[in-house]
C-alpha positions as CSV (number, residue, x, y, z in Angstrom):
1,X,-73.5,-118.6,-41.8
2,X,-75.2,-115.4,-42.1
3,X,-74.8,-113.0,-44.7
4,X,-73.2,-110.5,-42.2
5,X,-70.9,-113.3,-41.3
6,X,-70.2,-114.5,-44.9
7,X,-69.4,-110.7,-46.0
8,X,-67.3,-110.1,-43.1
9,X,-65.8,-113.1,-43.5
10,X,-64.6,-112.3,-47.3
11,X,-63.4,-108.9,-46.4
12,X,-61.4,-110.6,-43.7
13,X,-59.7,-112.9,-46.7
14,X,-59.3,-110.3,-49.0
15,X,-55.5,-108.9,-49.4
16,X,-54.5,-106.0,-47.5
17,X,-53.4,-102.8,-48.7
18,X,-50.0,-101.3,-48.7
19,X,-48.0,-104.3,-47.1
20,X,-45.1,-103.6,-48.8
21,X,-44.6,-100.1,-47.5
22,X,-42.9,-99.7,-44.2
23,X,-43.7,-96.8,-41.8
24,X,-42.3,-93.7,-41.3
25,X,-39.5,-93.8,-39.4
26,X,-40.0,-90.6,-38.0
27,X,-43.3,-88.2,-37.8
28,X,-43.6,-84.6,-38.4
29,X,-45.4,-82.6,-35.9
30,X,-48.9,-81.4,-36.6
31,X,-48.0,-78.2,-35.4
32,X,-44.6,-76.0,-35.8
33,X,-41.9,-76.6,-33.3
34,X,-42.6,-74.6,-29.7
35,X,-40.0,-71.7,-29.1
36,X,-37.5,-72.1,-26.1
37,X,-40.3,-70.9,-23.3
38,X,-41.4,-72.9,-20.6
39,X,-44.7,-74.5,-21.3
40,X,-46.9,-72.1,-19.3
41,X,-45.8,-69.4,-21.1
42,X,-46.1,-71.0,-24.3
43,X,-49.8,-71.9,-23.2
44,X,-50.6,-68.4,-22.6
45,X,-49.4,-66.9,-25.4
46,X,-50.7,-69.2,-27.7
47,X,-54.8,-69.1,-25.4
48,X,-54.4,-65.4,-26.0
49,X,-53.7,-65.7,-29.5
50,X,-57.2,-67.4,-29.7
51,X,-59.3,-64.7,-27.5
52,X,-58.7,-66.7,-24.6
53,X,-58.0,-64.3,-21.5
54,X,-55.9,-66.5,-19.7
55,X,-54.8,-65.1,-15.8
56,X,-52.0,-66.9,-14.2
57,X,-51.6,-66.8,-10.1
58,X,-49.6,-68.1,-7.8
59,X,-51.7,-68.2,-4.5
60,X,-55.0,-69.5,-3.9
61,X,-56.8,-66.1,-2.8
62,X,-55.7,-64.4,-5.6
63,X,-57.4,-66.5,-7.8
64,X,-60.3,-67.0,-6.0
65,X,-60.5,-63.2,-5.9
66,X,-60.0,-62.9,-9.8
67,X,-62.7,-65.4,-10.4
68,X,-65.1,-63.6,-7.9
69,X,-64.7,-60.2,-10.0
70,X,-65.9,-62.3,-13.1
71,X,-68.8,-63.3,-11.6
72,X,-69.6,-59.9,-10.4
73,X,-73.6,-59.3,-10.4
74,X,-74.1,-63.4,-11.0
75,X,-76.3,-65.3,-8.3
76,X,-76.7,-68.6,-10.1
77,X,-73.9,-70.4,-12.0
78,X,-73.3,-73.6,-13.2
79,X,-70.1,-76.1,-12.5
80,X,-68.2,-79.5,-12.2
81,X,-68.3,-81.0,-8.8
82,X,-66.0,-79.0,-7.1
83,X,-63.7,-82.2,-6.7
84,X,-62.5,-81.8,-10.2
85,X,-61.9,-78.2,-9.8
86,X,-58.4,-77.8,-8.7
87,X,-59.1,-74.8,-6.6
88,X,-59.3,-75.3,-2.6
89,X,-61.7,-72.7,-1.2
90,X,-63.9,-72.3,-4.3
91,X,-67.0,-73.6,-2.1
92,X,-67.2,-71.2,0.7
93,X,-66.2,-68.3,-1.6
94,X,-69.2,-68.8,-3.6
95,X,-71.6,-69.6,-0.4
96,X,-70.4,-66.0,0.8
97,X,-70.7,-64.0,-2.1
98,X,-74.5,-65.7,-2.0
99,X,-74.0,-67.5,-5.9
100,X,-75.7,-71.1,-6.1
101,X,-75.0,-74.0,-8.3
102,X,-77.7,-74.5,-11.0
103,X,-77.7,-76.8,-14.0
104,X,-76.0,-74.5,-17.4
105,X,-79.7,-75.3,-18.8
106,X,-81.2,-72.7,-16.7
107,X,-81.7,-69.7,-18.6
108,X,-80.3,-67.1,-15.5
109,X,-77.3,-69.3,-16.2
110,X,-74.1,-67.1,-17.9
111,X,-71.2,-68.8,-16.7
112,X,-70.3,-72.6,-16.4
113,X,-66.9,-73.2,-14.3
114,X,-65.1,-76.1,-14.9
115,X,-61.2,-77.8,-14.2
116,X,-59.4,-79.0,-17.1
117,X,-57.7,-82.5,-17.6
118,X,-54.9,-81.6,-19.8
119,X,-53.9,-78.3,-21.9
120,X,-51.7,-78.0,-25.1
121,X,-48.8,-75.6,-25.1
122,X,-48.4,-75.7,-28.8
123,X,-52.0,-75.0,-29.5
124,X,-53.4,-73.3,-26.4
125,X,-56.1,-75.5,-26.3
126,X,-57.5,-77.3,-23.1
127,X,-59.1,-80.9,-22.9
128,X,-61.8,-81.7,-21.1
129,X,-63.0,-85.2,-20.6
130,X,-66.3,-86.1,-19.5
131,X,-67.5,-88.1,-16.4
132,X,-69.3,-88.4,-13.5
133,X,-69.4,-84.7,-12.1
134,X,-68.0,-83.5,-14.9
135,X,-70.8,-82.5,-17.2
136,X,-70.0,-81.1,-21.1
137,X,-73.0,-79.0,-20.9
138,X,-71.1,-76.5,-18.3
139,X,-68.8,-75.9,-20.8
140,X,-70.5,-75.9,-23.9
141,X,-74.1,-73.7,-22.6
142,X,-73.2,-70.7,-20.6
143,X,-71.9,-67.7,-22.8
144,X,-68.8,-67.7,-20.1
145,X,-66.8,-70.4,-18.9
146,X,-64.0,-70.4,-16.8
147,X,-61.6,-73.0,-16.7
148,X,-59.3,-73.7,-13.7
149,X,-56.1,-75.0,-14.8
150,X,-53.2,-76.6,-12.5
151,X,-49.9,-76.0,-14.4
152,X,-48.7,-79.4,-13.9
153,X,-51.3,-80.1,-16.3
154,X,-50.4,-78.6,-19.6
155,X,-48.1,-80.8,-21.3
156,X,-45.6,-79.8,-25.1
157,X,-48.9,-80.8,-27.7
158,X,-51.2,-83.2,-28.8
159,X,-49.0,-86.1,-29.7
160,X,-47.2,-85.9,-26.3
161,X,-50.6,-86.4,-24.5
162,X,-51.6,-88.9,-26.8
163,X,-48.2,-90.5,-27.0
164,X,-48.4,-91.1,-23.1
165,X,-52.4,-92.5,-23.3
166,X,-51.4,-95.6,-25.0
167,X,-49.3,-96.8,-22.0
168,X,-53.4,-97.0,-20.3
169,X,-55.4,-97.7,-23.8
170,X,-58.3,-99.1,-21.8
171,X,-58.7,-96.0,-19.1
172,X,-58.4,-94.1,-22.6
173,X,-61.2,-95.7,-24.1
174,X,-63.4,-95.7,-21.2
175,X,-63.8,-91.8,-21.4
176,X,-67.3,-91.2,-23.4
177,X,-66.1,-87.6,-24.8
178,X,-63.2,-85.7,-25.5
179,X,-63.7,-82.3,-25.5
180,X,-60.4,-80.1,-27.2
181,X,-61.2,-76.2,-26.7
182,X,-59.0,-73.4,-28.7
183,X,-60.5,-70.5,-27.4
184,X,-64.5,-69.3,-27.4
185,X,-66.6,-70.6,-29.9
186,X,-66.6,-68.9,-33.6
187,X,-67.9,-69.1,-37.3
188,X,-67.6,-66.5,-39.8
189,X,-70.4,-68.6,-42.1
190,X,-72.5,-66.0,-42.8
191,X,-71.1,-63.4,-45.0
192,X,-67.4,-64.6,-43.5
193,X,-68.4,-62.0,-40.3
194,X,-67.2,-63.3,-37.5
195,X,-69.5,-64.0,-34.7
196,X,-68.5,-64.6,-31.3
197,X,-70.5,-67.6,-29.3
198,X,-72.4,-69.1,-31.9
199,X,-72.2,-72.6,-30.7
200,X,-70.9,-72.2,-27.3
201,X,-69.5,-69.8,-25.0
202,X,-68.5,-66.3,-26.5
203,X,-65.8,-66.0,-23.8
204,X,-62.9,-68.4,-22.4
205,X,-61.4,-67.3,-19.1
206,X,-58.3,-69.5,-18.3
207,X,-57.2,-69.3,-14.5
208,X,-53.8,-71.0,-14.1
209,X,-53.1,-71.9,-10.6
């Protein structure tokens, strides 16, 4: 036996902690209760609340229109594989307005689009999870990023996301990052001033389709 094994082996024998005290029955919430809204309004109010500027559509063209204007004056951009962005059309609107798909490490590069995997109505934040096609550098490099968001996607909180992960632990564990976003990046460090895009993008745009 090893010394790894022998160590591991008496902190395997050794009695556990805390076995006579019996769980909670019940768990408070991290965060206060939502109000009576529906979840997409809860979202958006709680993404503005955090400098997010969150648009919310209810056609196609409209959004692809709203997310043209941001990228006014931009001819390289970085983004997922336009698979993961939930927004048919995206492609040829970008081909015609002449804008070309770079990697965010470019330095011409100012905005990274991206879909989102899940958003949190109690906290307007939105989770990203990498993969193939689905880079963290598009959201983390650019100073903009705009994040398509399908509204069957944002669920009460955390814990209800969570909560329903466990039914698929092992797709859950397979993921190598989760990224959880509450509006652009932010420090007051220095003098507590606070600076906008420190340590990633200085502005969030949230399109809800």
């Amino acid at each position: 036996m090893t010394g790894r094994e022998r160590i591991l082996a008496k902190l395997k024998a050794a009695r556990q902690p805390f076995t006579d005290i019996q769980p909670p029955a019940e768990r408070l919430p991290v965060v206060a209760q939502l109000p009576d809204e529906d979840l997409v309004t809860c979202f958006k109010l709680q993404a503005e609340a955090l400098a997010c500027r969150v648009a919310l559509f209810d056609d196609t063209p409209q959004a692809l229109e709203h997310i043209l204007g941001l990228l006014e004056g931009q001819t390289v951009i970085s983004a997922w594989d336009f698979a993961h962005i939930p927004l048919p059309g995206l492609p040829d609107a970008l081909n015609v307005a002449n804008i070309e798909i770079s990697t965010p490490r470019g330095t011409q590069v100012q905005i990274g689009i991206t879909g989102v995997d899940v958003a949190l109505a109690a906290t307007g934040s939105i989770v990203l999870l990498s993969g193939p096609g689905k880079g963290r550098e598009v959201s983390l490099l650019p100073y903009t990023h705009i994040a398509v968001l399908q509204r069957s996607r944002i669920v009460r909180d955390l814990e209800t996301w969570l909560s329903a992960q466990r039914q698929n632990a092992s797709q859950f564990m397979e993921v190598s990052k989760y990224n959880i976003i509450s509006g652009p990046s932010r420090t007051a460090d220095i003098a507590m001033q606070l600076v906008m895009g420190a340590h990633g993008p200085a502005e969030l745009h949230v399109v809800i389709v």
